[in-house]
N, C-alpha and C positions, 0 to 999 in steps of 0.2 A: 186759603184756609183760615179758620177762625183763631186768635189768638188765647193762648193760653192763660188761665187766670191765675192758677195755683201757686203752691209755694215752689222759692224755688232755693236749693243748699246749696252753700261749698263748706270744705270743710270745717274752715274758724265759725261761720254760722251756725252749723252744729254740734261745734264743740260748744258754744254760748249757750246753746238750749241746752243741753245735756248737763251743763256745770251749772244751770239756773234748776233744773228739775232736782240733782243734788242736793243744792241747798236747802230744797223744800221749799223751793217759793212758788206762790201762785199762777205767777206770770210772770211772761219775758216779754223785754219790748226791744225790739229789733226791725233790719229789714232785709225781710224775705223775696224782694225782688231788684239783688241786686245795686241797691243803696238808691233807687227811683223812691221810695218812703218807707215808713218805720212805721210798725205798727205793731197789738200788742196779742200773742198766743196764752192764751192759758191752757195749765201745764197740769196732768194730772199721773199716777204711775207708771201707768201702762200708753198713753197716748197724748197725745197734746192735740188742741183747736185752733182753728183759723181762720177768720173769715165763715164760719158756719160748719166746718167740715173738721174729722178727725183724721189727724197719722201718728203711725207709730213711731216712735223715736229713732232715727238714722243709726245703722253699725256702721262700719267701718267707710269711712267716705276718704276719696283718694284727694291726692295736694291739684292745683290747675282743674281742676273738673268740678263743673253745674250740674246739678241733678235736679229733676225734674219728676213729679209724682206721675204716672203711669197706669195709676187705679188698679195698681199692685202693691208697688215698691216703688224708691227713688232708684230712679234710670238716671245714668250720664245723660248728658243732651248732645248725645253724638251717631254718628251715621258710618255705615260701610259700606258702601257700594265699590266703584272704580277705585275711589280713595276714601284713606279716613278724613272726616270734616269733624270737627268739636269745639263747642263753645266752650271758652276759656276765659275764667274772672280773672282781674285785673285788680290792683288797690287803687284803682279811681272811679270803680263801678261798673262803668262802660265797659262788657266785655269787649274782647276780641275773639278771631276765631281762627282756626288751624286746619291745613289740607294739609295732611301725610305730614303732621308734625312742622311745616312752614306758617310761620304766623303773616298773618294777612295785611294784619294794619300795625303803627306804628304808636306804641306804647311805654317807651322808656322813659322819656323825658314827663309825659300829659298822659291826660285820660282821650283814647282815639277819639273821645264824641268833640272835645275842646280841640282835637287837631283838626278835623272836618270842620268845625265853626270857622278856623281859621280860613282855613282851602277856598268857604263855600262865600267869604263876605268875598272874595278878590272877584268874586261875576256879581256881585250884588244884585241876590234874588226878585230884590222885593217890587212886586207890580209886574213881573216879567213870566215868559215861556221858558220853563228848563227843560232840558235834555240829561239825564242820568243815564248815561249811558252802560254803567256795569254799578249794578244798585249794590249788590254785597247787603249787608248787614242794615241797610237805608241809612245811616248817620247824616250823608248830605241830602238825604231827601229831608231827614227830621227837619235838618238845620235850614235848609231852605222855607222850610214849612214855618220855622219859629220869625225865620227871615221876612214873613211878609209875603211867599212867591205865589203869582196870580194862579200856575198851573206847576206842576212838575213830572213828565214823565219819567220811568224809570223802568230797563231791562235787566235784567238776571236771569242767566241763562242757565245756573246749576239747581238744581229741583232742591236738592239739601241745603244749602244756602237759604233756598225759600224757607226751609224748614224748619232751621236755627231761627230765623225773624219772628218765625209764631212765638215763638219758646224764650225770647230775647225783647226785656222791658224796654230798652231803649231803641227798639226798633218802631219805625211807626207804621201804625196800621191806616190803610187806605183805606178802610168801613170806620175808622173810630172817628165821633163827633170829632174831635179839633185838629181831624186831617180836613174837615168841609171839603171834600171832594175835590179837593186841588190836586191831590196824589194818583196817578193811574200806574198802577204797577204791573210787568208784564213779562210770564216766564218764558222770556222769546233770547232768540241769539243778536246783539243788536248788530252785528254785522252782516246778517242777511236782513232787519225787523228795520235798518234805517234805509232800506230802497224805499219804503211804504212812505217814508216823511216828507213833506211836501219843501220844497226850495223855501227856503226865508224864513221858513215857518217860527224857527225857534230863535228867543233873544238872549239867550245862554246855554253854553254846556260844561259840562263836569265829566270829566273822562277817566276812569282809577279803575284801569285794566291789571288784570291779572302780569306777572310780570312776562317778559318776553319770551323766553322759551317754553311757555306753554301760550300763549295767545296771542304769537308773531303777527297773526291779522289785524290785529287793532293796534297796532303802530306802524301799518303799512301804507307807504302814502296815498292807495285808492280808499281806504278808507278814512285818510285825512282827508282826501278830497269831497269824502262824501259830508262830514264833518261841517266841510267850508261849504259846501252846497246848502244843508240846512239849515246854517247858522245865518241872518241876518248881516247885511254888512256893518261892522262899530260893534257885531256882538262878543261878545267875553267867552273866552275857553280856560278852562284851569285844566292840564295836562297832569297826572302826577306819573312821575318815574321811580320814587324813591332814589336810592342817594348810591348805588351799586358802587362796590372800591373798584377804580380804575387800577389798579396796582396791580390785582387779582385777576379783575375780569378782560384786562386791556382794552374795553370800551368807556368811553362816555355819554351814558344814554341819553339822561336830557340836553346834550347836545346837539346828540345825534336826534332825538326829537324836533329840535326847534328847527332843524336844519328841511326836517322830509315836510314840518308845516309851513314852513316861510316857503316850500315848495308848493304846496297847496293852496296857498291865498291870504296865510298868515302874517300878520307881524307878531315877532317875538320877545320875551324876554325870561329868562331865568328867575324864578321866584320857592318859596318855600323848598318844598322837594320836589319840584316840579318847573313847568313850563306855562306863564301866561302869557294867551296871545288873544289876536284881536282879528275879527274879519276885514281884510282889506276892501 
């Protein structure tokens, strides 16, 4: 799907424009995508401009919630199907996003797009074949992408998910000039879409599965095996588990990960919130 160009709000954004049309100023300069650049609307009674186009001035816009023009009205940028999915601003830019109110990525400390630059130097993209195994929101594709990486596949298997990424500036688009076609992106299940990958093929992967009790598959050791089948030997895996309280949960997952991969052809070690390992 084609990526969205429009503006896009959350609340403090449109408290700005509203408290700038107030004052009777000409124009506000701000930025309407998410803090990717600033740019400048002028501002008139009834509507303001943007980039060529006019909108009315935002009512009542909720706290956590993007809204996006709709060739109505400002729409959330969220979805109902099986579950609720919604993109969710952050005070680092980089949103995040939410299934049934569970946040996806990790956001307290950094902005999630600086947490994936971190993830993504530990396989060190650049000049290599990645594997994305569960794309989300592309942060590690971007970051691969800014990394230098020769090629980067990438599966997403939730259609809304896809759909946040149109609507979502800091996702990268596989059509836009400075992905140069390195990006293939594919709304496939990658635990059935990785039979298709050839042995060897890949000289990096990136794994940030959904967490376990809903996609117990992708931390099952036949698909670590499949993992160790198309990774290169000496290639790089970043596993992330996040950091689940053993207190609570009585388990230790990235342990328990390092253990069912060291089972499948891995060497291990514990790193960020995660698991790095290496094809033996």
């Amino acid at each position: 799907m084609p990526h969205y160009s429009g503006p896009l709000l959350t609340r403090p954004g449109a408290e700005a424009l509203l408290a700038a049309r107030e004052a009777r100023a000409a124009a506000w300069t701000g930025s309407l995508d998410l803090g990717r650049s600033h740019g400048r609307a002028t501002l008139g009674p009834d509507t303001w401009q943007w980039h060529g186009a006019s909108y009315p001035y935002p009512t009542t816009l909720k706290e956590r919630t993007i809204y996006h023009w709709d060739g109505e009205g400002f729409a959330p940028v969220s979805r109902f199907a099986h579950s609720l999915i919604k993109l969710v601003p952050t005070e680092w830019g980089a949103p995040t996003f939410e299934i049934d109110g569970i946040k996806m990525l990790p956001t307290a400390k950094e902005s999630p797009f600086e947490d994936a630059r971190r993830k993504v130097a530990l396989v060190e993209p650049r000049g290599k074949t990645v594997l994305d195994t569960c794309g989300g929101l592309g942060y590690f594709a971007a970051c691969c992408l800014e990394a230098g990486v020769a090629r980067i596949q990438s599966f997403e298997k939730n259609a809304d998910v896809l759909w946040l990424r149109t609507l979502n500036p800091w996702s990268p688009d596989p059509d836009a000039p400075d992905s140069g076609g390195r990006l293939q992106l594919a709304h496939a299940d990658v635990s059935q879409a990785i039979a298709r990958i050839a042995d060897g093929s890949v000289d990096a992967l990136l794994h940030d599965p959904p967490r376990f009790g809903i996609a117990g598959e992708l931390y099952s050791l036949a698909f670590y095996q499949q993992l160790a089948r198309v990774l290169r030997r000496g290639g790089r895996l970043f596993h992330y588990t996040g950091s689940p309280n053993k207190l609570t949960s009585g388990r230790d997952v990235p342990r328990e990960v390092a253990r069912r991969l060291e089972q499948a052809g891995f060497r291990t070690q514990l790193a960020l919130d995660g698991v790095l390992a290496s094809r033996r």
